[in-house]
Structures are given as structure tokens and as C-alpha cells.
C-alpha positions as CSV (number, residue, x, y, z in Angstrom):
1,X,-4.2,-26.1,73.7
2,X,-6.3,-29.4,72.6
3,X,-9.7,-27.6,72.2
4,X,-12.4,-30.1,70.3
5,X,-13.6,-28.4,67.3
6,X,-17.7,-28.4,67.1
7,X,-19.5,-28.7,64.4
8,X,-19.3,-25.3,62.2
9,X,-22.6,-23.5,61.8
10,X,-24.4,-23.0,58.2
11,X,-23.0,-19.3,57.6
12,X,-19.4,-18.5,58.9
13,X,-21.0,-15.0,60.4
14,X,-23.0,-17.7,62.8
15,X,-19.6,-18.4,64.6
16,X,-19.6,-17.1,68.6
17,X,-16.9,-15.1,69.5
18,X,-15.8,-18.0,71.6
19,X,-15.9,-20.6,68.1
20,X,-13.9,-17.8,66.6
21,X,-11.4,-17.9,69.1
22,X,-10.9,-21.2,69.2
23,X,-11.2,-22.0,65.3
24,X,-7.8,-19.2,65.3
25,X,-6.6,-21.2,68.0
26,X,-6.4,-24.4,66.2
27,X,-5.4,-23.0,63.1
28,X,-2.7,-21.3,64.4
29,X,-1.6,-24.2,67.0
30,X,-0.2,-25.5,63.7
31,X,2.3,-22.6,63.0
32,X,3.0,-21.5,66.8
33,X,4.7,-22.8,69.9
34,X,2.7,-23.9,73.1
35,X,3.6,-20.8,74.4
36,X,2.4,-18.8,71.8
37,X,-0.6,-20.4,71.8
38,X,-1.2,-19.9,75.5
39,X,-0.3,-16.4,75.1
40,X,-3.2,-16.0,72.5
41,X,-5.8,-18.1,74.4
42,X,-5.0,-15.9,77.3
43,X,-5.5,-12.3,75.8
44,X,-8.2,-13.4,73.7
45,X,-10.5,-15.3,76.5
46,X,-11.2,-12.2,78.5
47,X,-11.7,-10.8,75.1
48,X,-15.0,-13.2,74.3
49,X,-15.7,-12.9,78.2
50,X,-16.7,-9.4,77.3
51,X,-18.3,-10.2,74.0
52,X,-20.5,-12.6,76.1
53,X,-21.1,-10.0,78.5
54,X,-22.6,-7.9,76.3
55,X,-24.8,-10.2,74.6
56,X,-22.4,-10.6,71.2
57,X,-23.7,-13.9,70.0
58,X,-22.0,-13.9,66.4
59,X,-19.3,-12.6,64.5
60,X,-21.8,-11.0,62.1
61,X,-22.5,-8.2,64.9
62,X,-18.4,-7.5,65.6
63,X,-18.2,-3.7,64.7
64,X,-16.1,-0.4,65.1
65,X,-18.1,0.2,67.7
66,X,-17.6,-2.9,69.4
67,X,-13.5,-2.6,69.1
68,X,-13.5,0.9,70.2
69,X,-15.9,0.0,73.7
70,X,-13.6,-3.0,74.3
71,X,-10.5,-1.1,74.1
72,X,-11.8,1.8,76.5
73,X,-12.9,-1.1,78.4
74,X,-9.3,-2.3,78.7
75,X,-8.2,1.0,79.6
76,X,-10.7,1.6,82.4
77,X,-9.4,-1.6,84.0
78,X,-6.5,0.5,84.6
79,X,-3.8,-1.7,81.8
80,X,-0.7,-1.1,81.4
81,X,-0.4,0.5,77.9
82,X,1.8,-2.6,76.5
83,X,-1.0,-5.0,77.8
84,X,-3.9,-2.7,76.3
85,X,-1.6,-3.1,73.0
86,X,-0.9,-6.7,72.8
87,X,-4.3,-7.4,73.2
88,X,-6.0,-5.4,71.2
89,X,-3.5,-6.8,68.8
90,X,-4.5,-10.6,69.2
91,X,-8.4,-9.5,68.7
92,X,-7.2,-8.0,65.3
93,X,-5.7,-10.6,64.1
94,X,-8.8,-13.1,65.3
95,X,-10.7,-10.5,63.1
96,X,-8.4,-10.8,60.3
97,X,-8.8,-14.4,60.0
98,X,-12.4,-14.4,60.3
99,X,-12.3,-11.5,57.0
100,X,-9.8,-14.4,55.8
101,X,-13.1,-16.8,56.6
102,X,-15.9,-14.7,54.8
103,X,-17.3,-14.6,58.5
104,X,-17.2,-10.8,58.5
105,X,-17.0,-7.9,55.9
106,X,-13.0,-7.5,54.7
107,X,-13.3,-4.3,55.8
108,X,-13.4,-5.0,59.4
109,X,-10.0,-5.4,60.4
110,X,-9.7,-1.8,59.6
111,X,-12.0,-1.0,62.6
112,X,-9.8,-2.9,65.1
113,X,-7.6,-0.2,66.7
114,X,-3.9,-1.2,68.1
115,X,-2.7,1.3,70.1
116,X,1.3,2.8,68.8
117,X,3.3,3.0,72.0
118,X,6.4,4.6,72.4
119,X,9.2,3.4,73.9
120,X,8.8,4.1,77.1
121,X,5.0,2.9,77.3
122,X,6.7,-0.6,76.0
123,X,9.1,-1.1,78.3
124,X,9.0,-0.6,82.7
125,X,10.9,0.6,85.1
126,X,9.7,-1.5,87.8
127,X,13.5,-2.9,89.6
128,X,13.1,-6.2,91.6
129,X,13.9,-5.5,95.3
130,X,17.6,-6.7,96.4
131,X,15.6,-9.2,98.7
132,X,13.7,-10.8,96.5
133,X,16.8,-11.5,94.4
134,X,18.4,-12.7,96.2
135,X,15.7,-15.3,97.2
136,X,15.4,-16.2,93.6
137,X,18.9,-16.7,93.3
138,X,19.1,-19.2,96.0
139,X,15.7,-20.8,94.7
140,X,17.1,-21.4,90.9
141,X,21.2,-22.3,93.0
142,X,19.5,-24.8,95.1
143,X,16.8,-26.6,92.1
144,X,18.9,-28.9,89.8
145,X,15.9,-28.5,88.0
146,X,15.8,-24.9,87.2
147,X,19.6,-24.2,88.0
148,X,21.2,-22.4,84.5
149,X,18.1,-22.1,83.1
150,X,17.8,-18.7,80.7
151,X,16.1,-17.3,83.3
152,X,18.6,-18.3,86.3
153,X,21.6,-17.1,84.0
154,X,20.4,-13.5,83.6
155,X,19.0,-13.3,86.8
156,X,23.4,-13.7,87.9
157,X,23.9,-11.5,85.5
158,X,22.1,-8.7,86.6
């Protein structure tokens, strides 16, 4: 992700929830893969979507609250537990580097809850119908491209 940084306001609180995001992109483009990164900007986007939505100009006005309405919010759009988990889990640690920052009180992380799931809830059941298989197998079989890829191999396997 190649996201120009803007100028930083005065008082770290100041940031959006978008500058946030994209300040813990950049930092962590450094330490993470492309797809990790991707992965991030993904969960964390529809994240300060709803921030923006609800009129949450600054970091300085993150709360409990906030957390807690978002997550319901997640869960309301019908989530699958594990998706409701990972990202609530990316807006924690956004929050945690912005404590890191002195753009919010230290304390906040706290009030960022990540669902536990058991082992069921992480995992699904969902099988992938014989036909459709079998129309993958022939797509990776007949791509030099994609042909024993990770993703071809297991597909044989299974």
C-alpha cells in the first residue's frame, strides 16, 4: 500500500480515524508483507467508514462507547464470528499504536473488545461442491501459471 503521508496535525489527538489508519499502515508496511498490509487496510477501512459516518472527526473522541457500538455494528451486519474477531482485532491494535503515539489516553486499548471464539466459531464447515472442484481443478491443470501452486496442490489433495 503506497499511501502519501500528509502533513501531521499540531496535537496527535487531531489525527482522523482515516490519518490514523494510514499512519499504522505505513508504519507497519515496514514490518509486514503486502498481504498483511492489504489485510489490515481492508478490515480497518470499513472501520473509519463508520467512524466517518458517525461524525468521528479525531482520535481524541475514540471511546468505550465507540468500540462497543462498532462491534454491535459488525454483528448486526450479520459477521461471521471469526470476521467480527479479526476486525475488531486490527482496530485494537490501530488504538494501541495511537496510546503508543500520545494520540489517545493509555488506557484506551483496554476499551477495545476482541471477541474469544471457540473453536468451532474459528473454523467452517462450509464443503465446496464436487462441481465446483472439479472446475478448479481443471482451471489450476490447464494455467502454467497457477498449475502447483500451494493452492492447486491442496486443492489435489483433498
Amino acid at each position: 500500500m503506497s499511501r502519501k503521508p500528509s502533513s501531521p496535525p499540531a496535537n496527535p489527538s487531531d489525527l482522523s480515524p482515516r490519518e490514523a489508519r494510514d499512519r499504522f499502515l505505513e508504519k507497519r508496511s515496514k514490518e509486514n508483507s503486502d498481504k498483511t498490509i492489504r489485510s489490515y487496510d481492508n478490515r480497518l477501512t470499513r472501520w473509519v467508514h463508520w467512524c466517518e459516518e458517525r461524525g468521528v472527526e479525531r482520535v481524541g473522541d475514540l471511546s468505550g462507547w465507540l468500540f462497543d457500538e462498532y462491534e454491535r455494528h459488525l454483528r448486526a451486519e450479520d459477521n461471521a464470528p471469526a470476521t467480527v474477531k479479526g476486525k475488531m482485532t486490527a482496530v485494537s491494535q490501530v488504538v494501541q499504536y495511537l496510546a503508543t503515539i500520545e494520540a489517545v489516553d493509555e488506557d484506551l486499548p483496554e476499551k477495545v473488545h476482541v471477541p474469544k471464539l471457540t473453536r468451532s466459531q474459528e473454523t467452517s464447515d462450509t464443503m465446496l461442491d464436487t462441481e465446483d472442484a472439479k472446475q478448479l481443478l481443471a482451471f489450476y491443470r490447464n494455467d502454467p501459471a497457477r498449475f502447483g501452486t500451494p493452492p492447486h496442490a491442496v486443492l489435489e489433495v483433498f
